[in-house]
PDB file with SEQRES, HELIX, SHEET and CRYST1 records, atoms N, CA, C and O in Angstrom:
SEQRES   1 A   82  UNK UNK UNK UNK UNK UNK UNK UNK UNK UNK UNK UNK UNK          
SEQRES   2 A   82  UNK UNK UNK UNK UNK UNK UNK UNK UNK UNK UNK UNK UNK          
SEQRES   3 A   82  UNK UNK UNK UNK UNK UNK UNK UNK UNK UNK UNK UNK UNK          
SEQRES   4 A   82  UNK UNK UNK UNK UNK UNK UNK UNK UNK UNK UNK UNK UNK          
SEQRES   5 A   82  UNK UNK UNK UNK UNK UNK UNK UNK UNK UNK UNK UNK UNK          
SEQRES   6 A   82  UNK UNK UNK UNK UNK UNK UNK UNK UNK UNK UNK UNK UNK          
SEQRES   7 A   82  UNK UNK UNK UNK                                              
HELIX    1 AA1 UNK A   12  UNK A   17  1                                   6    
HELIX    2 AA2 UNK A   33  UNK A   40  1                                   8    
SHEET    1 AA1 4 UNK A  24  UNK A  26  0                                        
SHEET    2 AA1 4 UNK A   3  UNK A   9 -1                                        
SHEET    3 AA1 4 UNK A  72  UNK A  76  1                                        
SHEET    4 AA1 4 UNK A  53  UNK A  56 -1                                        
CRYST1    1.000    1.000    1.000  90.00  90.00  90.00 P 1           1          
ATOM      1  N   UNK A   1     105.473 120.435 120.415  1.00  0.00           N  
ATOM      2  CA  UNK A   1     104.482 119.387 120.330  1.00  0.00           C  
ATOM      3  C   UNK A   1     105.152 118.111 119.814  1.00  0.00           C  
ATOM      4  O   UNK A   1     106.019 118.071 118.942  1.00  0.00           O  
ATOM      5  N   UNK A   2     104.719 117.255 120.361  1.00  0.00           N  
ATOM      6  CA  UNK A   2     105.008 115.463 120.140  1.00  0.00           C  
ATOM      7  C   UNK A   2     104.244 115.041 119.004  1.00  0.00           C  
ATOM      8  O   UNK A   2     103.091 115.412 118.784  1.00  0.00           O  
ATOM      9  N   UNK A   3     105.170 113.953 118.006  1.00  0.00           N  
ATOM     10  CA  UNK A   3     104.330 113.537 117.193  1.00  0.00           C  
ATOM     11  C   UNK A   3     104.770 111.900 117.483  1.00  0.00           C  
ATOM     12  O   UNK A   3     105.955 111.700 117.751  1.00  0.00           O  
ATOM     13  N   UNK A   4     103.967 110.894 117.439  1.00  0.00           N  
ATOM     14  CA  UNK A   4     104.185 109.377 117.444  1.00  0.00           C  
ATOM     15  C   UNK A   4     104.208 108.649 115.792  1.00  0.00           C  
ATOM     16  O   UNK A   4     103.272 108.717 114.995  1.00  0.00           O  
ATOM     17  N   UNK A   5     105.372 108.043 115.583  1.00  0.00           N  
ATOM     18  CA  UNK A   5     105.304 107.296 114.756  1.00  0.00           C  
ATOM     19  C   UNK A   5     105.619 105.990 114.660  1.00  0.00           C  
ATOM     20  O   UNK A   5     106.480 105.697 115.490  1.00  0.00           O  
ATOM     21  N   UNK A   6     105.273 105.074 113.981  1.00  0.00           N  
ATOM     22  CA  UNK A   6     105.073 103.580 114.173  1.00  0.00           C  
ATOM     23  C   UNK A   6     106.491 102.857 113.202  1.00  0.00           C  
ATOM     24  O   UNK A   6     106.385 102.710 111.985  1.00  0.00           O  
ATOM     25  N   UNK A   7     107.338 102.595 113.708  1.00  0.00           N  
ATOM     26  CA  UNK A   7     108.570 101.742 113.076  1.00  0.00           C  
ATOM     27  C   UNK A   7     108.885 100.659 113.181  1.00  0.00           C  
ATOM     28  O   UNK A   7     109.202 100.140 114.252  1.00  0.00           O  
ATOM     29  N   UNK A   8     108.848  99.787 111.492  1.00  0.00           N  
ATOM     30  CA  UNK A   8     109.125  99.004 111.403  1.00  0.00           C  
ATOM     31  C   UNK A   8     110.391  98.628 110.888  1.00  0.00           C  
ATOM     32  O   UNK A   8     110.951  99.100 109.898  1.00  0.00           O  
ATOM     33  N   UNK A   9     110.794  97.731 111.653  1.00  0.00           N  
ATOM     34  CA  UNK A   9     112.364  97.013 111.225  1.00  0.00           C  
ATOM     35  C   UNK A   9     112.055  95.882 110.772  1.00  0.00           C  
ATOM     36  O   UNK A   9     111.071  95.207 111.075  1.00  0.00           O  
ATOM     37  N   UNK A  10     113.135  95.567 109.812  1.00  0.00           N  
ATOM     38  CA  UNK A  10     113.216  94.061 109.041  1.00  0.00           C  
ATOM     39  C   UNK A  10     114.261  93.184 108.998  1.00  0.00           C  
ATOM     40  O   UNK A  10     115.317  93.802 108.856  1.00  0.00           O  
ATOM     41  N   UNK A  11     114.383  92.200 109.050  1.00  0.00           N  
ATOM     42  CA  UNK A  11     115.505  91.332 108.846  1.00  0.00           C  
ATOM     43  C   UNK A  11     116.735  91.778 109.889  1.00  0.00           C  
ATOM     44  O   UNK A  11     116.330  92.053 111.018  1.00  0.00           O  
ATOM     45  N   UNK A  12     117.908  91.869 109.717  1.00  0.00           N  
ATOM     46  CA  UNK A  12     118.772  91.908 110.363  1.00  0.00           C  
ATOM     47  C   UNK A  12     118.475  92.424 111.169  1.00  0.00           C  
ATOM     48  O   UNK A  12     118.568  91.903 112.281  1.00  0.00           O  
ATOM     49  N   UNK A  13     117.930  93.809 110.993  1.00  0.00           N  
ATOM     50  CA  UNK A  13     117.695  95.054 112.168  1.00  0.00           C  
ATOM     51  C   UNK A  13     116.929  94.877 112.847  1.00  0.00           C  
ATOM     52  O   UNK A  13     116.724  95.781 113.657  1.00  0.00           O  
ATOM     53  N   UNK A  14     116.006  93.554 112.933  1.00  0.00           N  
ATOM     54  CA  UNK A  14     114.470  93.585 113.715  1.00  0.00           C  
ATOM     55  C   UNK A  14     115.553  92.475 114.757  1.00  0.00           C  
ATOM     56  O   UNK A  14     115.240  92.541 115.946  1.00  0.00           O  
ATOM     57  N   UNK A  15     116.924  91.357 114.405  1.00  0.00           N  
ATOM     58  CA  UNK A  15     117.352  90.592 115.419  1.00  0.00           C  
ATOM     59  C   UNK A  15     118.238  91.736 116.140  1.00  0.00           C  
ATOM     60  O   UNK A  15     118.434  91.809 117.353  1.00  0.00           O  
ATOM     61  N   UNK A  16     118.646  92.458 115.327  1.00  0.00           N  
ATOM     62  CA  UNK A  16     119.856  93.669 116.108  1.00  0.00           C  
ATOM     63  C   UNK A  16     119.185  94.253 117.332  1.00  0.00           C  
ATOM     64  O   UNK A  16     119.598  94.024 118.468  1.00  0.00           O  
ATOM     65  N   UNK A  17     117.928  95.168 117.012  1.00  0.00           N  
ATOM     66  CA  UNK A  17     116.894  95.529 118.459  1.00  0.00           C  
ATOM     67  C   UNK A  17     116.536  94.617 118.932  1.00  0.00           C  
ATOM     68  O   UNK A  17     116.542  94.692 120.161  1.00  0.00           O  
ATOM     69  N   UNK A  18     116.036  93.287 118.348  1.00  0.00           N  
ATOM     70  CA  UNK A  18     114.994  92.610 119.494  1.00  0.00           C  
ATOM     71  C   UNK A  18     113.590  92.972 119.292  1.00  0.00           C  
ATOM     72  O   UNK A  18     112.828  92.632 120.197  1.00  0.00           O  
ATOM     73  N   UNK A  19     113.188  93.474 118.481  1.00  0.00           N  
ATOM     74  CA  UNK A  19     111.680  93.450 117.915  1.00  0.00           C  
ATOM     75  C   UNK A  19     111.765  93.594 116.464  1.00  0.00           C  
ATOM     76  O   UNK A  19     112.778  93.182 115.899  1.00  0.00           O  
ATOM     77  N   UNK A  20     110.807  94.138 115.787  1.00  0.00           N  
ATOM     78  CA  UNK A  20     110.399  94.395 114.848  1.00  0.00           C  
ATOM     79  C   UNK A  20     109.792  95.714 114.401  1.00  0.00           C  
ATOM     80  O   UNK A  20     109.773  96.308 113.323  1.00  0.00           O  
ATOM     81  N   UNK A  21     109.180  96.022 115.905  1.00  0.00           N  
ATOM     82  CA  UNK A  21     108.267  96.972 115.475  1.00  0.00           C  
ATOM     83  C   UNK A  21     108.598  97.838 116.908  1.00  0.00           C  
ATOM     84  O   UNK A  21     108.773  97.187 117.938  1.00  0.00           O  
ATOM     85  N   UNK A  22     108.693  99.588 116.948  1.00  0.00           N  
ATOM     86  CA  UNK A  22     108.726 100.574 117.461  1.00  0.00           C  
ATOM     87  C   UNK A  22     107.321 101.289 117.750  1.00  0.00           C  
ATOM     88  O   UNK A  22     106.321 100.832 117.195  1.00  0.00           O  
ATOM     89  N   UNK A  23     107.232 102.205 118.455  1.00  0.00           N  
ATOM     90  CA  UNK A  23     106.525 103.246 118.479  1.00  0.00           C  
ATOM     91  C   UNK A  23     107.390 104.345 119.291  1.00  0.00           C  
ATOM     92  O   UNK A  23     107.711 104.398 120.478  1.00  0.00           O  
ATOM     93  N   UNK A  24     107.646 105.210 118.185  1.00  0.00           N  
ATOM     94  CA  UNK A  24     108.415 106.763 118.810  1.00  0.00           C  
ATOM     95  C   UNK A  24     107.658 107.583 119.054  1.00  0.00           C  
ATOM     96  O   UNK A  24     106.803 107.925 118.237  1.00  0.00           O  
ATOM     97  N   UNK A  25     107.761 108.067 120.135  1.00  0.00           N  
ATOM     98  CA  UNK A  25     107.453 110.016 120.531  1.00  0.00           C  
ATOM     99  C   UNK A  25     108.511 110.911 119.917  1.00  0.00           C  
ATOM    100  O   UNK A  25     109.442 111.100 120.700  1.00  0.00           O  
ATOM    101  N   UNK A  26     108.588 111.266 119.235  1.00  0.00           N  
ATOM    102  CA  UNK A  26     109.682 112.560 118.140  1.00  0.00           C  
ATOM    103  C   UNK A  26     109.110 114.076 118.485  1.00  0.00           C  
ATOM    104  O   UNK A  26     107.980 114.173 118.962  1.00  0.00           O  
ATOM    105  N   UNK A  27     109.747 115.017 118.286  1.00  0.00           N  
ATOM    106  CA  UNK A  27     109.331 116.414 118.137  1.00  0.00           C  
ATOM    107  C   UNK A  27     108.485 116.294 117.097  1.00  0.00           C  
ATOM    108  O   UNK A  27     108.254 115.315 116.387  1.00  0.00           O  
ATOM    109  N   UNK A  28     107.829 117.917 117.066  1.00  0.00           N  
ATOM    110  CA  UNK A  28     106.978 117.902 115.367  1.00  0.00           C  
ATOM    111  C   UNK A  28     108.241 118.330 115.040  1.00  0.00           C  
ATOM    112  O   UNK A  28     109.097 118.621 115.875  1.00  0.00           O  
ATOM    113  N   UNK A  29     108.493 118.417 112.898  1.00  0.00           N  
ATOM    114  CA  UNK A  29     109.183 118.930 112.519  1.00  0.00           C  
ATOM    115  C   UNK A  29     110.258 118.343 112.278  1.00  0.00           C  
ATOM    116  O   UNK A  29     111.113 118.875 111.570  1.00  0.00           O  
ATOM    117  N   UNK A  30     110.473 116.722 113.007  1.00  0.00           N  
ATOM    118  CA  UNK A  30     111.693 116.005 113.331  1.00  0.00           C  
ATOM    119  C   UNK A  30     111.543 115.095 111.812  1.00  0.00           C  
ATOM    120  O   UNK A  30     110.516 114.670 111.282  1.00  0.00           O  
ATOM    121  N   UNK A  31     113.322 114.961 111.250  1.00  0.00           N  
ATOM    122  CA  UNK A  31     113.298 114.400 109.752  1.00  0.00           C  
ATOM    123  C   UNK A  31     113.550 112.993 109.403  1.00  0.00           C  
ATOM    124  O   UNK A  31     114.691 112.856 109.846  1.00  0.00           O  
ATOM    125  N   UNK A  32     113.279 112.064 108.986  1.00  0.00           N  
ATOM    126  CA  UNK A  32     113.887 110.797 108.871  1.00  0.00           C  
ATOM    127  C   UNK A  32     115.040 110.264 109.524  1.00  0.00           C  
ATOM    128  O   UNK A  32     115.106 109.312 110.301  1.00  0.00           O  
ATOM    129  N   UNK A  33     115.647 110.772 109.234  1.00  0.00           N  
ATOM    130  CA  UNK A  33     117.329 110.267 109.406  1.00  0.00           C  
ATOM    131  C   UNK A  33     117.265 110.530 110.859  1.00  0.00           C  
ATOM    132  O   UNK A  33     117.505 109.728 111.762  1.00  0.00           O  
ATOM    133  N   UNK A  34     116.828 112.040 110.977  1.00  0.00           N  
ATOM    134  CA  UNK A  34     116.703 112.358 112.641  1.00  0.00           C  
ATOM    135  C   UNK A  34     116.282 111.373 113.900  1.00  0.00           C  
ATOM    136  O   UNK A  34     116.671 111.285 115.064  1.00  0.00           O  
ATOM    137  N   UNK A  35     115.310 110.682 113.113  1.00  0.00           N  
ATOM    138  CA  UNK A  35     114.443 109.137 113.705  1.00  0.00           C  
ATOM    139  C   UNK A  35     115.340 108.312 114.102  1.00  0.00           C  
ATOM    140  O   UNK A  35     115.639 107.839 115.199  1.00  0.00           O  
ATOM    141  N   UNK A  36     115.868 108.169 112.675  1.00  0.00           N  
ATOM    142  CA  UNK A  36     116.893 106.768 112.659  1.00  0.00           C  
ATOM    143  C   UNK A  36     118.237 107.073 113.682  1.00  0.00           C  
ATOM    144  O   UNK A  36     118.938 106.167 114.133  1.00  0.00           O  
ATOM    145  N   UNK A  37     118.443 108.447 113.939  1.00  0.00           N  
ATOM    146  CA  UNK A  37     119.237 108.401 114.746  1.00  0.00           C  
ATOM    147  C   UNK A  37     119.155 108.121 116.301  1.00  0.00           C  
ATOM    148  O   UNK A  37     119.781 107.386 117.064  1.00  0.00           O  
ATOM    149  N   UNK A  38     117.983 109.136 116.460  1.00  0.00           N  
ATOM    150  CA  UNK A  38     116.854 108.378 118.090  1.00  0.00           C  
ATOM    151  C   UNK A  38     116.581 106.958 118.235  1.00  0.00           C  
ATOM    152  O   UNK A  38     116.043 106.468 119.228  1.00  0.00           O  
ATOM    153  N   UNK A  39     117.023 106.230 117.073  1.00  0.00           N  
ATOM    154  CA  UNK A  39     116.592 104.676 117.485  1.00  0.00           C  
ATOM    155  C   UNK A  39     117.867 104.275 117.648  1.00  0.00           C  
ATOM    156  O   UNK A  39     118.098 103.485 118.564  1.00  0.00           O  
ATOM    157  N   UNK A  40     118.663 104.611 117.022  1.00  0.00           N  
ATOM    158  CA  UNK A  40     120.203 104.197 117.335  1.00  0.00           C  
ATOM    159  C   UNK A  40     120.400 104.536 118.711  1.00  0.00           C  
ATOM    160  O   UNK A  40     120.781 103.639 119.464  1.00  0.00           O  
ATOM    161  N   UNK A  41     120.100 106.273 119.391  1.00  0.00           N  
ATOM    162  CA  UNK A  41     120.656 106.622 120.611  1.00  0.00           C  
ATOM    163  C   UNK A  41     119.336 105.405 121.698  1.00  0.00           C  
ATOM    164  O   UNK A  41     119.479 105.010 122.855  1.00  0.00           O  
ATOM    165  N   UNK A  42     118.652 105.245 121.124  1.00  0.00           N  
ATOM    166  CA  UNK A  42     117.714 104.518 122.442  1.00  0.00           C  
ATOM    167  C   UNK A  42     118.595 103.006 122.693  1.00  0.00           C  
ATOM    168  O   UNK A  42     119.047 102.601 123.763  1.00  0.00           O  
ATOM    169  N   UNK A  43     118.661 102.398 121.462  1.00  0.00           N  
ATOM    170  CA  UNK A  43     119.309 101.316 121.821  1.00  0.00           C  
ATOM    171  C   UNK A  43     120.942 100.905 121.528  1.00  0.00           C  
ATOM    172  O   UNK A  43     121.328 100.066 120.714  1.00  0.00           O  
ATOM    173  N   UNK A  44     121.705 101.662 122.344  1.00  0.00           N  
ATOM    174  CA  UNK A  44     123.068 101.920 122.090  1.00  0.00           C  
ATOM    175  C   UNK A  44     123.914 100.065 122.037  1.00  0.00           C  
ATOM    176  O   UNK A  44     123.533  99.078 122.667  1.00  0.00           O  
ATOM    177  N   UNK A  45     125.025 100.159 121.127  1.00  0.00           N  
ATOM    178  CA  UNK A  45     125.217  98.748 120.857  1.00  0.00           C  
ATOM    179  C   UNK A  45     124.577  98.014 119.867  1.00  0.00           C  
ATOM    180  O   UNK A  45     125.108  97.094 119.246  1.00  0.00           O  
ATOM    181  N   UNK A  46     123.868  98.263 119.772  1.00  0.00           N  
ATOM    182  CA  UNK A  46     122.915  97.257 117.980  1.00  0.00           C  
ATOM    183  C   UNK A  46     123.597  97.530 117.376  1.00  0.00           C  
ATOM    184  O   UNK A  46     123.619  96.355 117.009  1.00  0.00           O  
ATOM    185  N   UNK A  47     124.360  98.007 116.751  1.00  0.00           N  
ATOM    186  CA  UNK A  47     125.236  97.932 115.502  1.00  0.00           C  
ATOM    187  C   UNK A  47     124.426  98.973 114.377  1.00  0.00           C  
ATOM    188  O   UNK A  47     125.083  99.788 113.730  1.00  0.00           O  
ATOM    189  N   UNK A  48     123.285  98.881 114.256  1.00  0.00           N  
ATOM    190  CA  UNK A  48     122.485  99.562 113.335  1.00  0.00           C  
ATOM    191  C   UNK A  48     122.999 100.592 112.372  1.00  0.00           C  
ATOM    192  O   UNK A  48     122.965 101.813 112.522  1.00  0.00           O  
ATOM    193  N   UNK A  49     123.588  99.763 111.137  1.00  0.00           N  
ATOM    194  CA  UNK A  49     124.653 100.852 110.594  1.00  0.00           C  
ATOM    195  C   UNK A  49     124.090 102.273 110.216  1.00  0.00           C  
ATOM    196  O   UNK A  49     122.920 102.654 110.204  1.00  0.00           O  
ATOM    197  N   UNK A  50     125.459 103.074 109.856  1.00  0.00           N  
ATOM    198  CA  UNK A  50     125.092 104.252 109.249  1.00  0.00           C  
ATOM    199  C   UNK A  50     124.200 104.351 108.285  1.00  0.00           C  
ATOM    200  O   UNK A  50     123.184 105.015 108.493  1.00  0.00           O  
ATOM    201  N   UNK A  51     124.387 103.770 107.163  1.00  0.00           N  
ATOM    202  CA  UNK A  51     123.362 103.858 106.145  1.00  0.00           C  
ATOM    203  C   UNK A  51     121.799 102.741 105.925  1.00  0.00           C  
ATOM    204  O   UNK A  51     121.360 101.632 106.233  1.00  0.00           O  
ATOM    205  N   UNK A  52     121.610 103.411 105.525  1.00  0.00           N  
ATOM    206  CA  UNK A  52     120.091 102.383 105.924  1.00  0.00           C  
ATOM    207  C   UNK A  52     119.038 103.033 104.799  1.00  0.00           C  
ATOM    208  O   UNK A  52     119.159 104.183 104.377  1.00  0.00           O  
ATOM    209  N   UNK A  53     118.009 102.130 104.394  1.00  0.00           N  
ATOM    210  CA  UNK A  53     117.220 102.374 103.530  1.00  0.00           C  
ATOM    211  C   UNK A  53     115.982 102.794 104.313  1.00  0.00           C  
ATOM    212  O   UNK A  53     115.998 102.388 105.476  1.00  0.00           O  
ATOM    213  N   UNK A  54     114.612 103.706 103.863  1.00  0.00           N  
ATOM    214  CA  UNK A  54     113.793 104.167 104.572  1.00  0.00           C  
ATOM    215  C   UNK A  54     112.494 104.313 103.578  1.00  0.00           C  
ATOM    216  O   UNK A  54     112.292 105.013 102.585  1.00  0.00           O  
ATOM    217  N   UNK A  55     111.779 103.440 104.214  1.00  0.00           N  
ATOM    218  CA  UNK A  55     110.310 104.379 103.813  1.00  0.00           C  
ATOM    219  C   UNK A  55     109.377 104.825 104.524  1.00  0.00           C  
ATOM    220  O   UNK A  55     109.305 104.418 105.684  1.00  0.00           O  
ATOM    221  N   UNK A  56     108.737 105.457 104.199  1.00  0.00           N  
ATOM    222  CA  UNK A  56     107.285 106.370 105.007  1.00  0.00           C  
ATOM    223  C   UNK A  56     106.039 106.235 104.010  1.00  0.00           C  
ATOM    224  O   UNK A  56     105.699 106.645 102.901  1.00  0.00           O  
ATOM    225  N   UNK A  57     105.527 105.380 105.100  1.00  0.00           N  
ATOM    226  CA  UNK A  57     103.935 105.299 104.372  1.00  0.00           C  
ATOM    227  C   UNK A  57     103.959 104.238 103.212  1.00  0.00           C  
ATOM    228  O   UNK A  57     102.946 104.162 102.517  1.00  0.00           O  
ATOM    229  N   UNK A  58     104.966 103.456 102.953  1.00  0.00           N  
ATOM    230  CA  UNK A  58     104.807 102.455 101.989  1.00  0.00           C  
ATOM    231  C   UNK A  58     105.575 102.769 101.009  1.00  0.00           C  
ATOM    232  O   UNK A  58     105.927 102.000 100.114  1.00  0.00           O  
ATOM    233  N   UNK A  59     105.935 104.152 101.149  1.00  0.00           N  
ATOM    234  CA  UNK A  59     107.088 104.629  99.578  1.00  0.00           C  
ATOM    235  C   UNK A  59     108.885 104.887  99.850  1.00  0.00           C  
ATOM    236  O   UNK A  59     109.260 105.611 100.772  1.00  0.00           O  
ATOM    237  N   UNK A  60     109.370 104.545  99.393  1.00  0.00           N  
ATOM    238  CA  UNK A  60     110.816 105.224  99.604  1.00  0.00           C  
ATOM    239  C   UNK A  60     110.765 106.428 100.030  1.00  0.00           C  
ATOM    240  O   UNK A  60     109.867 107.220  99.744  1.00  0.00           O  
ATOM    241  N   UNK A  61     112.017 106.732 100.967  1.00  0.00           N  
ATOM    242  CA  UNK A  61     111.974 108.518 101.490  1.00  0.00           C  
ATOM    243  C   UNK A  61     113.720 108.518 101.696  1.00  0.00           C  
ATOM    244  O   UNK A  61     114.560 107.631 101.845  1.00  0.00           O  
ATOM    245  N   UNK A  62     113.744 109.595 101.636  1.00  0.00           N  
ATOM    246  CA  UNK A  62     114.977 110.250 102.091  1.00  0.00           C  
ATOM    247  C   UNK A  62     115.629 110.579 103.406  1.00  0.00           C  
ATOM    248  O   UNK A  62     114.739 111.037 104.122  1.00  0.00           O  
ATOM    249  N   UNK A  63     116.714 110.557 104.019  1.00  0.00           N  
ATOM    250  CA  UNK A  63     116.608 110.756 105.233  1.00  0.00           C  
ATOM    251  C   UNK A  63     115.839 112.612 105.611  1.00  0.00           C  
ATOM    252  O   UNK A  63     115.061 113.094 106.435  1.00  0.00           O  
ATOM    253  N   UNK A  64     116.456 112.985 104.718  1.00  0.00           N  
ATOM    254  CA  UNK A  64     115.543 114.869 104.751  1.00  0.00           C  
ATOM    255  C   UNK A  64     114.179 114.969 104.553  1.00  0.00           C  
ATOM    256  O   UNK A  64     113.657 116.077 104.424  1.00  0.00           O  
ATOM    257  N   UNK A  65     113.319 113.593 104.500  1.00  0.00           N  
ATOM    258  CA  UNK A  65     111.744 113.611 104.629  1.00  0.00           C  
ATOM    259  C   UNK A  65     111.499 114.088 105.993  1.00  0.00           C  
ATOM    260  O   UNK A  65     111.969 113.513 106.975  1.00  0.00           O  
ATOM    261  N   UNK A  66     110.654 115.295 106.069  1.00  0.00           N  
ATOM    262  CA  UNK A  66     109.658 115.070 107.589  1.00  0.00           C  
ATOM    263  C   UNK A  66     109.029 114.238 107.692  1.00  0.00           C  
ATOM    264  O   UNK A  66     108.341 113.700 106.825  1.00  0.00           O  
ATOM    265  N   UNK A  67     109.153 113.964 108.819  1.00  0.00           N  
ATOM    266  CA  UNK A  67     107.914 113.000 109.437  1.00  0.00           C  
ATOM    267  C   UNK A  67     106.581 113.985 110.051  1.00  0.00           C  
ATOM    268  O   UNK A  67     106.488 115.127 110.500  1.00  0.00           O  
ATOM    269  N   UNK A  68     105.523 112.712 109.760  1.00  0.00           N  
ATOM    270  CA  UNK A  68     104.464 113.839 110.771  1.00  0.00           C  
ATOM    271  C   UNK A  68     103.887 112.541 111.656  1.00  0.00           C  
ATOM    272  O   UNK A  68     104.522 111.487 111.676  1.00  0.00           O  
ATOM    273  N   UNK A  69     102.449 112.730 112.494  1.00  0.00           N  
ATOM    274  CA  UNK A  69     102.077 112.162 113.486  1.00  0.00           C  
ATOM    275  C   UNK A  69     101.056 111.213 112.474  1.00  0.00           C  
ATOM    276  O   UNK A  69     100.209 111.523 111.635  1.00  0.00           O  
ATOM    277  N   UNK A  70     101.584 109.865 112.997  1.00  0.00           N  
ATOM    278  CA  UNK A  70     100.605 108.814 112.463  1.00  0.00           C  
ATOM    279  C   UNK A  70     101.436 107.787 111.256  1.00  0.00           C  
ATOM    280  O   UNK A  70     101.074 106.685 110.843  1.00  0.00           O  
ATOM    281  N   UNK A  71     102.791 108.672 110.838  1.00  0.00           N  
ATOM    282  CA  UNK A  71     103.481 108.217 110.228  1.00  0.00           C  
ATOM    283  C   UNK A  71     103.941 106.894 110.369  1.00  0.00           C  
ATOM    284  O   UNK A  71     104.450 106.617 111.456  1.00  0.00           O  
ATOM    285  N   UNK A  72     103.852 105.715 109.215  1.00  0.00           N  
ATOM    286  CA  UNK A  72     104.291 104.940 109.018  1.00  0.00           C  
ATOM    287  C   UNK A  72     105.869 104.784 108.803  1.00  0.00           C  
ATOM    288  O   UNK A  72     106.099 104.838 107.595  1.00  0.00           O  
ATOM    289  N   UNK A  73     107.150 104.592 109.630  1.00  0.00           N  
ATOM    290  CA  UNK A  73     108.619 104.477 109.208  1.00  0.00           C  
ATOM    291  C   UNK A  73     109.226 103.392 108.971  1.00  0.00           C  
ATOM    292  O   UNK A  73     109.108 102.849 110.069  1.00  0.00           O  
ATOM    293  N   UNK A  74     109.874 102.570 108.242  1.00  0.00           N  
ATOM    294  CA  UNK A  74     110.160 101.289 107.804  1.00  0.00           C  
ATOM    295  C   UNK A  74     111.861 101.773 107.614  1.00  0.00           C  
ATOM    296  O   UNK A  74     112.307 102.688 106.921  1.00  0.00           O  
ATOM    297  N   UNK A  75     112.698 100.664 108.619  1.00  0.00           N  
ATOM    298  CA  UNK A  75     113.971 100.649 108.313  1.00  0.00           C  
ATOM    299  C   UNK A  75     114.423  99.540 107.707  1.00  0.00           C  
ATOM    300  O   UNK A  75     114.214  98.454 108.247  1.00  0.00           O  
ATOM    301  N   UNK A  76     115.246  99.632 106.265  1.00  0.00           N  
ATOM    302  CA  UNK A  76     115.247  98.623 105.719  1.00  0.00           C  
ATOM    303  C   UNK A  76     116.643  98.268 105.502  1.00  0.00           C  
ATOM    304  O   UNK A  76     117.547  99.068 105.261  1.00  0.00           O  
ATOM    305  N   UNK A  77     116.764  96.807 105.622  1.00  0.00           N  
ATOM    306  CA  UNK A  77     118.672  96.781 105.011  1.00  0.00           C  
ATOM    307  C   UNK A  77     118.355  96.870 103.707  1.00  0.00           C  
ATOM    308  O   UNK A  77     117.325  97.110 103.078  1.00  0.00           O  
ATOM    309  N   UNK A  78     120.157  96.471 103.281  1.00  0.00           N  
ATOM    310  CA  UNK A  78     120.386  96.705 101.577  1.00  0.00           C  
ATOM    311  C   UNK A  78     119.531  95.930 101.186  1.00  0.00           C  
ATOM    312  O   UNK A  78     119.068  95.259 102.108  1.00  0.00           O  
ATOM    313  N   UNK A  79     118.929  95.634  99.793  1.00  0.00           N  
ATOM    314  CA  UNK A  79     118.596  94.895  99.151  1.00  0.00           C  
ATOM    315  C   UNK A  79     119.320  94.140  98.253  1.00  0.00           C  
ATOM    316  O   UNK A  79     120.293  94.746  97.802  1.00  0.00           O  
ATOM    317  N   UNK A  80     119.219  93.394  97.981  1.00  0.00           N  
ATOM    318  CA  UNK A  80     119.648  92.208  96.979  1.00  0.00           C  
ATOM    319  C   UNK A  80     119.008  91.793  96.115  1.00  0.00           C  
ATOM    320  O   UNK A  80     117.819  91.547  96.320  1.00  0.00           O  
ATOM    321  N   UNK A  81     119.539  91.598  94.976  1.00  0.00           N  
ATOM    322  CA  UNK A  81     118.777  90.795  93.986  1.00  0.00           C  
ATOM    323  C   UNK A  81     119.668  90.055  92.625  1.00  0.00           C  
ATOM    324  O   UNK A  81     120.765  90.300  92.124  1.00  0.00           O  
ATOM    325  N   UNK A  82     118.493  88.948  92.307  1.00  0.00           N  
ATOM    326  CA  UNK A  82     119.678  88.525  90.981  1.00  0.00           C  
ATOM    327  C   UNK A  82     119.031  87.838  89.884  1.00  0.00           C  
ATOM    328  O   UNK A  82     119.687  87.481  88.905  1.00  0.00           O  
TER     329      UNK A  82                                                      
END                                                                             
């Protein structure tokens, strides 16, 4: 079974794809990182580095979070601050 989740990119990564915003078809059962890697294989060439920050649903997550259907995914660069 298919689950759809809604991804948002920011800053660098939203000029790297060319949008901002996704909608994936994923397996059920499929994990964060797993995502982030399906967005890398869809759009080969973005650069979209290895490491990357993530939340689901508004909170920080791990790449070993499941995802489920309806899920909110947010790819974020580093942060900065001072």
């Amino acid at each position: 079974m298919a689950i759809t989740v809604h991804t948002l990119l920011f800053a660098r990564y939203a000029e790297l794809l060319g949008a901002d915003q996704l909608t994936l078809t994923l397996p059920e059962g499929i994990k964060a990182g797993e995502a982030v890697t399906q967005v890398r294989n869809q759009h080969p060439g973005n650069a979209l580095p290895s490491t990357v920050l993530l939340a689901i649903n508004g909170r920080q997550a791990t790449l070993d979070r499941p995802l489920h259907d309806g899920d909110e995914l947010a790819i974020l660069p580093p942060l900065a601050g001072g």
